[in-house]
Backbone as JSON, one array per atom type, in Angstrom:
{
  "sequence": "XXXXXXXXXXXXXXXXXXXXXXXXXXXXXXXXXXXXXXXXXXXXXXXXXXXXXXXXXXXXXXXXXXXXXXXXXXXXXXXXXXXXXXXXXXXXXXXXXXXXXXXXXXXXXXXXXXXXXXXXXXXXXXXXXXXXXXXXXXXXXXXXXXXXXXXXXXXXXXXXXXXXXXXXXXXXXXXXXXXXXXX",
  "N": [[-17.88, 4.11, -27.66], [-14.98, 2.75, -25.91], [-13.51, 3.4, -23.01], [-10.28, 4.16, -22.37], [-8.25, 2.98, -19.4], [-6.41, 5.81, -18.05], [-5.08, 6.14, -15.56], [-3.99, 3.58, -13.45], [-3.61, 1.26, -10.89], [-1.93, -1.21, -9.3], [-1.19, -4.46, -7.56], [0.96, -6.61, -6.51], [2.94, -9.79, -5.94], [5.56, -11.38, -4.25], [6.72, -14.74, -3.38], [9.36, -15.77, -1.17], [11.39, -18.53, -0.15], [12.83, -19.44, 3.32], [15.77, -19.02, 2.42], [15.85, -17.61, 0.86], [15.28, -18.09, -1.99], [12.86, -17.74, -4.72], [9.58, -18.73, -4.89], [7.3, -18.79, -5.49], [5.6, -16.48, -7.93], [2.92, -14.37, -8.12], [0.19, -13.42, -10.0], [-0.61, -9.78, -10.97], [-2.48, -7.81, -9.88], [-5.76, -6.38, -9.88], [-5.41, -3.38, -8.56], [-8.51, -1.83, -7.15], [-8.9, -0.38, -5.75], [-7.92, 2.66, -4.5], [-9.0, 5.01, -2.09], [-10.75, 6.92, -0.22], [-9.05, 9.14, 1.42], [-6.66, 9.11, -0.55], [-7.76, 10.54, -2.8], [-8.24, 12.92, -1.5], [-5.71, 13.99, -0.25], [-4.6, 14.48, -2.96], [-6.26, 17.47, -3.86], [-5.77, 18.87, -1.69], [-2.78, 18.9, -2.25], [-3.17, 20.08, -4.86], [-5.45, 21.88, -4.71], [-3.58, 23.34, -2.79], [-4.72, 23.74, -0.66], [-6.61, 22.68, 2.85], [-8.22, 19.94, 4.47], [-10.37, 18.66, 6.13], [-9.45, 15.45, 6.97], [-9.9, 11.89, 7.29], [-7.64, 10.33, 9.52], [-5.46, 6.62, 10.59], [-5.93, 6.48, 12.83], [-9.01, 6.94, 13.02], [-9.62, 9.52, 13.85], [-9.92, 12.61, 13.01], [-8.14, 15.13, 10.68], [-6.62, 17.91, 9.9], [-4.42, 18.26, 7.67], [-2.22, 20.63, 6.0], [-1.47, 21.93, 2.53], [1.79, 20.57, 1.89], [5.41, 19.08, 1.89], [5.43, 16.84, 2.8], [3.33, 15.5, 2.49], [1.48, 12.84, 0.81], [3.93, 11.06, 1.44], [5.36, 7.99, 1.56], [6.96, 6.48, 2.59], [8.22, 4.4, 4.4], [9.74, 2.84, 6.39], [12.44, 0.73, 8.46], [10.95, -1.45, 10.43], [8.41, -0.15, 10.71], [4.91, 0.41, 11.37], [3.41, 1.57, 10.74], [3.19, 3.06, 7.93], [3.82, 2.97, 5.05], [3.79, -0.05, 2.94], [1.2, -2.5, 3.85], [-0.03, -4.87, 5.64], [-2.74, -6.91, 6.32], [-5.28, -9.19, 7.47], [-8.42, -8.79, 7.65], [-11.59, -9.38, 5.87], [-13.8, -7.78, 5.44], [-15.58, -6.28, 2.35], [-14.04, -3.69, 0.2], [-14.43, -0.02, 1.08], [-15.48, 3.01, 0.1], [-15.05, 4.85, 2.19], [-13.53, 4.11, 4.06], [-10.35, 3.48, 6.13], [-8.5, 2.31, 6.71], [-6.52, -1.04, 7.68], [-8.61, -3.78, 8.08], [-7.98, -5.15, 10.14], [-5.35, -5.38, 11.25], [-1.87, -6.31, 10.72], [0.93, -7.0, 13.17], [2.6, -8.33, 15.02], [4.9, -10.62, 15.04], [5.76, -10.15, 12.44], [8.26, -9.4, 10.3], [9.1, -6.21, 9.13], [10.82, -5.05, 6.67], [12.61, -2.32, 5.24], [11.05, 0.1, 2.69], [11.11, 0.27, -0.83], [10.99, 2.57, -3.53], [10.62, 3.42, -7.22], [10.86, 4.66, -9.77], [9.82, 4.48, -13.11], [10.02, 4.51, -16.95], [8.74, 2.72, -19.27], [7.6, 2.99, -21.42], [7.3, 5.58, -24.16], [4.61, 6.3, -24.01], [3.88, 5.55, -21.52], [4.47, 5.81, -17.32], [5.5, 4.81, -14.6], [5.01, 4.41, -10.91], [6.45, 2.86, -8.5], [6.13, 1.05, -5.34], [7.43, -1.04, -3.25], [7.42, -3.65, -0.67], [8.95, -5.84, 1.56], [8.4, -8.32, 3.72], [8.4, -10.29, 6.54], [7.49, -13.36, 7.94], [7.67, -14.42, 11.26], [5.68, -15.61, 13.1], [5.46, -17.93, 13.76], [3.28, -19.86, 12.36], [1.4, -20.38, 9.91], [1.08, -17.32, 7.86], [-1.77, -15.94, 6.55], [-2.44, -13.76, 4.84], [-5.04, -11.58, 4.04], [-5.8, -8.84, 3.39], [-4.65, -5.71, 2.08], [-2.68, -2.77, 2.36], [-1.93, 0.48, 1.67], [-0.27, 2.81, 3.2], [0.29, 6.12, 4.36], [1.86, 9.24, 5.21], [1.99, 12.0, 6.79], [3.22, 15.0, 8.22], [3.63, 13.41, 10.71], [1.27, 12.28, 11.36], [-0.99, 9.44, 10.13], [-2.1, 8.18, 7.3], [-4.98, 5.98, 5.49], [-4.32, 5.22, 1.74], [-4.99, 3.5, 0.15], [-6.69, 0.04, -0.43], [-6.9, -2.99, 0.09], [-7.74, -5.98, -0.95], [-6.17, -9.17, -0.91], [-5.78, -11.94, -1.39], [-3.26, -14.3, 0.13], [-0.66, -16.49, 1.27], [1.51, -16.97, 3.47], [4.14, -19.21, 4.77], [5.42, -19.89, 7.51], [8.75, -18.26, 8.21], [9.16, -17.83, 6.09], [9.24, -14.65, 3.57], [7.19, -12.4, 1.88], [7.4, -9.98, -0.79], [5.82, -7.05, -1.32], [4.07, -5.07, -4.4], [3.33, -2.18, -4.91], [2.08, -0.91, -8.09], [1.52, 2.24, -9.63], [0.18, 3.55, -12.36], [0.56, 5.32, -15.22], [-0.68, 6.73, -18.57], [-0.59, 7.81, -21.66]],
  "CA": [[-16.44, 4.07, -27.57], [-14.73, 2.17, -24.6], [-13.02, 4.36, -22.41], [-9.13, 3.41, -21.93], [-7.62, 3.31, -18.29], [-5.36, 6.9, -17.81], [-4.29, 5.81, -14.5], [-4.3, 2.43, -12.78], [-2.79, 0.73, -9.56], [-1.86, -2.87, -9.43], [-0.47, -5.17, -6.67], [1.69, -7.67, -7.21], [3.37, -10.28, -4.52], [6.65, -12.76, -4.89], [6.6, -15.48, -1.96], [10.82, -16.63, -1.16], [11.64, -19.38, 1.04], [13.31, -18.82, 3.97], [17.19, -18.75, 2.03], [15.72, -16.19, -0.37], [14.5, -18.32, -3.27], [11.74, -17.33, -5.29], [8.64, -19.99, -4.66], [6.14, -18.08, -6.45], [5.11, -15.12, -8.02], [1.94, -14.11, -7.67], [-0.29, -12.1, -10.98], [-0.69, -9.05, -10.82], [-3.87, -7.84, -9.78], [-5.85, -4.68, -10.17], [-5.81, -2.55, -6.79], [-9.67, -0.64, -7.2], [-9.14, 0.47, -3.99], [-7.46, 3.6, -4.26], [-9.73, 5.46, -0.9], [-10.98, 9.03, -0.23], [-8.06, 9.89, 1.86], [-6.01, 9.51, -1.42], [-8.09, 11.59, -3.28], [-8.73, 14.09, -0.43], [-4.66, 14.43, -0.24], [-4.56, 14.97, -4.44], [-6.81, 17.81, -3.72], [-4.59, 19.48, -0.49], [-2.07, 19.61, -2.59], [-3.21, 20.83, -6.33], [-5.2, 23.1, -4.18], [-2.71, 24.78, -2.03], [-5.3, 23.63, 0.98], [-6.82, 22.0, 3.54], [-9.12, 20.03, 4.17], [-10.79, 17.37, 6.93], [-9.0, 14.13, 6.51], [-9.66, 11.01, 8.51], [-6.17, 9.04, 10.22], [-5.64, 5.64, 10.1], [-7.03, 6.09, 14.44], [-10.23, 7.3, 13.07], [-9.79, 10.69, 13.96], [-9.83, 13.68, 11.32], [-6.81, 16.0, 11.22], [-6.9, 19.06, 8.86], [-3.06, 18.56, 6.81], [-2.28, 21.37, 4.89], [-0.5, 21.4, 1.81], [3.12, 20.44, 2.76], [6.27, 18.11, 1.2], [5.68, 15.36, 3.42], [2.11, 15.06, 1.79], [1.38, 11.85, 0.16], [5.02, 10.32, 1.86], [5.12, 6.04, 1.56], [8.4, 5.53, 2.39], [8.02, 3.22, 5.43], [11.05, 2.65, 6.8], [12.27, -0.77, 8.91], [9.77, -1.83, 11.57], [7.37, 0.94, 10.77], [4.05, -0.68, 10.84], [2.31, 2.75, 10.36], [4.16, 3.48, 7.05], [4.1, 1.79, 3.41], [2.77, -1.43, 2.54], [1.39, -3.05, 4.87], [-1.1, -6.21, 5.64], [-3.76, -7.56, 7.55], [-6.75, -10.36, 7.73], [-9.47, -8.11, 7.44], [-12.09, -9.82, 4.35], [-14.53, -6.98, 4.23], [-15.45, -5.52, 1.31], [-13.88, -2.29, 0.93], [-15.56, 0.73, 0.74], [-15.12, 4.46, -0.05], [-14.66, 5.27, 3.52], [-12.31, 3.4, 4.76], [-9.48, 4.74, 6.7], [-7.16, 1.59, 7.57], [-6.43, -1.94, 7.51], [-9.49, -3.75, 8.93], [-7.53, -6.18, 11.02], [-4.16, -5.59, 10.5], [-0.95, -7.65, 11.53], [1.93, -6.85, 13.39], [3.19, -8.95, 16.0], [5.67, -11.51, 14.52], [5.97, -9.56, 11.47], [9.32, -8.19, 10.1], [8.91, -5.16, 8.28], [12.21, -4.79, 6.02], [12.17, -0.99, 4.36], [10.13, 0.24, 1.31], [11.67, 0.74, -1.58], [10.26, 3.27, -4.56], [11.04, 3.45, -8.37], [9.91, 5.53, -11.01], [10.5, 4.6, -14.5], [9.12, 5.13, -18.07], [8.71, 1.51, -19.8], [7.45, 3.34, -23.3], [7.53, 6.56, -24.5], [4.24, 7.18, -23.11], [3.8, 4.88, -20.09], [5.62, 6.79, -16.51], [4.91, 4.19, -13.17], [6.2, 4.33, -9.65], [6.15, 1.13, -8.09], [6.64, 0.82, -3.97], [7.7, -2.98, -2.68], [8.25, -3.9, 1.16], [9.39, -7.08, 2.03], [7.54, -8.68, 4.96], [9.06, -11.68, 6.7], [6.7, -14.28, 8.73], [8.12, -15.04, 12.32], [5.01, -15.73, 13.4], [5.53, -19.37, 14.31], [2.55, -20.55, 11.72], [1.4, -19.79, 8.42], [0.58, -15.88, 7.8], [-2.8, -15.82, 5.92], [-2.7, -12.25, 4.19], [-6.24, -11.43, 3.02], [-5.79, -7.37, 2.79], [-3.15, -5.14, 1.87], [-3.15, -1.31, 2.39], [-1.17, 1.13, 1.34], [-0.57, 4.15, 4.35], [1.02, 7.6, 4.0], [2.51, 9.88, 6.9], [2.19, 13.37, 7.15], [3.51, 15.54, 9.68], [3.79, 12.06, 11.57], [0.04, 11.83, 11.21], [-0.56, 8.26, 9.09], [-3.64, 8.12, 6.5], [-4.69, 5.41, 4.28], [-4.46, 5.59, 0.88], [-5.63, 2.19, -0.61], [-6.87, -1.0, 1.46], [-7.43, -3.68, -1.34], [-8.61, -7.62, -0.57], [-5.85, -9.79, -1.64], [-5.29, -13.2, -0.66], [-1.45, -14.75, -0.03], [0.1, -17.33, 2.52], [2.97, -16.91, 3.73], [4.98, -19.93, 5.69], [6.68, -19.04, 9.16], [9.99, -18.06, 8.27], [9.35, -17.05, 4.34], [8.83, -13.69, 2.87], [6.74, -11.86, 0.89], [7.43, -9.17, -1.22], [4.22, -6.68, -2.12], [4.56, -4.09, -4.72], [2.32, -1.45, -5.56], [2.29, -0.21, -9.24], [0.52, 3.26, -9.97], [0.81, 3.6, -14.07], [-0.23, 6.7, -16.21], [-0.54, 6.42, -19.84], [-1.46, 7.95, -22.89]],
  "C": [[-16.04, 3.61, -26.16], [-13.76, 3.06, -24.08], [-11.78, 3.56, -21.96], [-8.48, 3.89, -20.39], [-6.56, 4.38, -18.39], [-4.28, 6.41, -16.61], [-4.63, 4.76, -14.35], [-3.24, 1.77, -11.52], [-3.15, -0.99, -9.57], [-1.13, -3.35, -8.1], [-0.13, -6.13, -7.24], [2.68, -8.66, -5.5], [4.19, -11.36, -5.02], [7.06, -13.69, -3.07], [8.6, -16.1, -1.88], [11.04, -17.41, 0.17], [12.54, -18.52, 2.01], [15.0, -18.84, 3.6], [16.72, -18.05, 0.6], [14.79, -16.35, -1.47], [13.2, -18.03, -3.28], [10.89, -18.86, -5.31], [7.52, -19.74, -5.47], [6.12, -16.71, -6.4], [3.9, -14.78, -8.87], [1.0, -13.32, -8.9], [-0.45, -10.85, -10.49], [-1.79, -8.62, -10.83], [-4.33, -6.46, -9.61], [-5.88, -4.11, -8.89], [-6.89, -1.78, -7.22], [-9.67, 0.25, -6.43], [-8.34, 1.96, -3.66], [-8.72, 4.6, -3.37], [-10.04, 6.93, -0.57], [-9.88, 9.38, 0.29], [-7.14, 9.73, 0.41], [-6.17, 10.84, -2.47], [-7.99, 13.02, -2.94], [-6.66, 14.86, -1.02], [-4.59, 15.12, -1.62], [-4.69, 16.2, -4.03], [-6.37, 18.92, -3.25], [-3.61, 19.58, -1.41], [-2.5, 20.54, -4.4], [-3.96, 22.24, -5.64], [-4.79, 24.23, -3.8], [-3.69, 24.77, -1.07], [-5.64, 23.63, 1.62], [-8.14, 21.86, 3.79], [-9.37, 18.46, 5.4], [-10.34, 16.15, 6.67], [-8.84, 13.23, 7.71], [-8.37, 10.13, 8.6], [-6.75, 7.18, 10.12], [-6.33, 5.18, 12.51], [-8.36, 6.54, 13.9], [-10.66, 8.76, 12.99], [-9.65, 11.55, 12.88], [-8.74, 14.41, 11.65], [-7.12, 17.28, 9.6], [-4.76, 19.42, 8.26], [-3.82, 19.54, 5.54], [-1.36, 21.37, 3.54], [0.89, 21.87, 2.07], [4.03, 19.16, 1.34], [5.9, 17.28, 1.5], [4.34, 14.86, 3.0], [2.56, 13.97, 0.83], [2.82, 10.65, 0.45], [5.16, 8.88, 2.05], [5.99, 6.03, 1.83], [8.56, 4.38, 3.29], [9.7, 2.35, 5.4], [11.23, 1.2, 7.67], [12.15, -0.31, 10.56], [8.92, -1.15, 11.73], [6.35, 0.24, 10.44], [2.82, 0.62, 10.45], [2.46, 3.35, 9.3], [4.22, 2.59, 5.87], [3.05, 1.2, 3.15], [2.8, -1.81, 3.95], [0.07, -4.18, 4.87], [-1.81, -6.9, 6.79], [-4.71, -8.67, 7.12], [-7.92, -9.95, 7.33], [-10.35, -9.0, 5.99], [-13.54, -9.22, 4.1], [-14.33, -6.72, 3.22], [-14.85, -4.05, 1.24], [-14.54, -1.61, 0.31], [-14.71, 2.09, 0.54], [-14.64, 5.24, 1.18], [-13.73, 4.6, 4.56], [-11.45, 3.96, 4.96], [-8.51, 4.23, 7.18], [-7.61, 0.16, 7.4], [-8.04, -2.5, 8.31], [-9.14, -4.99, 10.31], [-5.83, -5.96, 10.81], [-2.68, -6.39, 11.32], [0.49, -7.22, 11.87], [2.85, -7.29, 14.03], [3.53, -10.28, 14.75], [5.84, -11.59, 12.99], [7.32, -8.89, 11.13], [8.95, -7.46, 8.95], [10.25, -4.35, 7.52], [11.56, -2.71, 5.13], [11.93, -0.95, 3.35], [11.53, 0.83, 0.68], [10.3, 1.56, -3.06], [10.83, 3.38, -5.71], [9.92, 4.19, -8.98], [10.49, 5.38, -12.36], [9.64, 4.49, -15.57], [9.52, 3.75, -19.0], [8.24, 2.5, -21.56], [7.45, 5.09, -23.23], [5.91, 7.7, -23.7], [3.31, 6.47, -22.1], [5.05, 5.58, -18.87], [4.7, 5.52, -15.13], [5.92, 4.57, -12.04], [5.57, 3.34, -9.12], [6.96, 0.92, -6.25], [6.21, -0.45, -3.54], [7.94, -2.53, -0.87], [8.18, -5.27, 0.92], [8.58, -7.11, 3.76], [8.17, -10.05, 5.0], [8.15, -12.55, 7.77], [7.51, -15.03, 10.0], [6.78, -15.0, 13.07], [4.84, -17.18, 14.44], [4.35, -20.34, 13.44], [2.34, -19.59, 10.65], [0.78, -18.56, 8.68], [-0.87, -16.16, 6.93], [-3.07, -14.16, 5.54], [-3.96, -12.28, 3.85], [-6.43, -9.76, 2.54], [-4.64, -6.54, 2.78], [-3.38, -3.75, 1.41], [-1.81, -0.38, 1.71], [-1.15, 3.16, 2.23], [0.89, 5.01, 4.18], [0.99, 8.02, 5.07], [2.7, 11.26, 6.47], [2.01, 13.97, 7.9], [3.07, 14.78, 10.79], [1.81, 11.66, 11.97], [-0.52, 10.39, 10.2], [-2.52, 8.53, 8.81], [-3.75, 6.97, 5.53], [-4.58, 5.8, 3.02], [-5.17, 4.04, 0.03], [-5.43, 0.98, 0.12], [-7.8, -1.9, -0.28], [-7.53, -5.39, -0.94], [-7.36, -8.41, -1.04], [-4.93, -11.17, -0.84], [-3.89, -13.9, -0.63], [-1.77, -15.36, 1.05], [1.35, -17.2, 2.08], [3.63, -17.99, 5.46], [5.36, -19.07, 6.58], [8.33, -19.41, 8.37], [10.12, -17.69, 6.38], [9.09, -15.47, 4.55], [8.25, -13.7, 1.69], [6.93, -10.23, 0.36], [6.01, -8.36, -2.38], [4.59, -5.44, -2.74], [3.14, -3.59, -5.49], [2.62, -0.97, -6.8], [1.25, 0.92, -9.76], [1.65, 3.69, -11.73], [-0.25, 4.3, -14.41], [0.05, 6.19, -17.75], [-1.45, 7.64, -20.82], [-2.69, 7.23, -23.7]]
}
């Protein structure tokens, strides 16, 4: 018997010139990469708590379970916060703990947005986008794209996934994570 996906996480990316239009949009691609610090957090909170968790400096921090656990909201110009993107074209691995190159200088970082809605009766996703704008002065070359959480102003990854985009100087890209449960 083949075993059907319960959960799954997808990325997705829409490229707009620099007066907005849509230029492409991008498939949707599986994110595997969900990372021990995601799990670890799960864990901290079904728990009730705590437990060694490495930052996106390397260091370990011991969060206990709290509200601000598992927090994406990434607000504008937060580069420690949300979606976010780098160069990096290791492979990723189970231990990973952060972008492996990641990109911030001549980057605008517009604020995350989050949704949660129920497409069938028993499909439930939440789906977090940021907009990223390329003032770089040459083409952006995305090759990885993470996904980092903030608690008690501590930042952790949660998923660091390979995915290739260009982005012109003076376009945007919009990257949206989709985590979907199902029956």
């Amino acid at each position: 018997m083949q075993c059907k996906r319960k959960i799954s996480t997808e990325i997705q990316a829409i490229l707009k010139d620099k007066q907005g239009r849509v230029i492409k949009i991008y498939p949707k691609k599986i994110a595997h990469s969900l990372i021990k610090q995601f799990i670890q957090f799960l864990f901290i909170q079904i728990a009730q708590t705590t437990l060694a968790v490495k930052r996106i400096t390397g260091a370990d921090a011991n969060p206990v379970a709290h509200s601000t656990n598992l927090q994406c909201v990434g607000v504008v110009d937060d580069t420690n916060d949300g979606v976010l993107v780098g160069t990096g074209t290791t492979a990723v691995t189970m231990t990973d703990y952060k972008l492996e190159t990641q990109v911030t200088t001549g980057v605008t970082h517009a604020a995350q947005t989050l949704t949660l809605t129920y497409p069938t009766a028993t499909t439930a996703k939440i789906s977090i986008s940021r907009t990223l704008t390329n003032n770089t002065g040459a083409t952006l070359q995305i090759k990885e794209v993470a996904l980092y959480s903030k608690s008690y102003n501590l930042n952790f990854c949660f998923d660091r996934t390979l995915y290739a985009v260009d982005v012109p100087n003076g376009y945007s890209i919009t990257l949206t994570y989709t985590i979907t449960i199902s029956l």
